[in-house]
C-alpha positions in Angstrom: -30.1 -4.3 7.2 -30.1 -3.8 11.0 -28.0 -1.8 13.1 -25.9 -4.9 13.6 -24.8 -6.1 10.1 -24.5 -2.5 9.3 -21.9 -2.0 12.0 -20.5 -5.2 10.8 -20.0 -4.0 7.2 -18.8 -0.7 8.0 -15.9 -2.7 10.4 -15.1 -4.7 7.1 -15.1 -1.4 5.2 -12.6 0.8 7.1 -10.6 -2.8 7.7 -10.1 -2.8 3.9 -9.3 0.7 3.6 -6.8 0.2 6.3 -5.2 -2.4 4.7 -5.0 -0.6 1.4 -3.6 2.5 3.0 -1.2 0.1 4.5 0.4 -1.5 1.4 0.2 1.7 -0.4 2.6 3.2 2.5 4.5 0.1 2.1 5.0 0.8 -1.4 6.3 4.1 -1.1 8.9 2.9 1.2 10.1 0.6 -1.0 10.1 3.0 -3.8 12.0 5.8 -1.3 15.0 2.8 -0.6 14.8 2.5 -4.7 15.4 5.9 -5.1 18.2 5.9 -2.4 19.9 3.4 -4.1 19.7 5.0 -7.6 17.1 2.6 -9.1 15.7 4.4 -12.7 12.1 5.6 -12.4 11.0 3.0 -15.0 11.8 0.0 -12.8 10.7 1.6 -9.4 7.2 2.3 -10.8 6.9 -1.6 -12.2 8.4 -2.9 -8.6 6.1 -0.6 -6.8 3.0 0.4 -8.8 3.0 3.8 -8.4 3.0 6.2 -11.1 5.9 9.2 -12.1 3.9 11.4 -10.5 4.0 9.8 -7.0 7.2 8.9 -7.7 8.8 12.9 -8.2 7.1 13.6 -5.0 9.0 10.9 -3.2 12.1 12.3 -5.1 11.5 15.6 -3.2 11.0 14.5 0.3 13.4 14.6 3.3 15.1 10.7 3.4 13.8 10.3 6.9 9.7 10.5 6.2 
């Protein structure tokens, strides 16, 4: 592989990453408005995807992160 195509893949690399990061982020603001609004844990995670761990550490942030 030259310098090129590896430049390339690591582009296509850090662009998925980015996007991952990015829906992840977009998950935990959804699950902080579920929380907000009184939502049970149970449903938030199957809305969201996270887990009851990410979830209680959510529960314990300032509203306006």
């Amino acid at each position: 592989m030259g310098r090129s195509e590896g430049r390339d893949a690591g582009r296509e690399e850090g662009l998925k990453e980015g996007l991952k990061e990015g829906r992840n982020e977009q998950a935990r603001e959804i699950a902080r408005n579920m929380l907000a609004l009184g939502l049970n844990s149970v449903t938030i995670e199957r809305v969201t995807g996270l887990n009851g761990e990410e979830l209680a550490v959510l529960a314990d942030l300032p509203a306006d992160r």
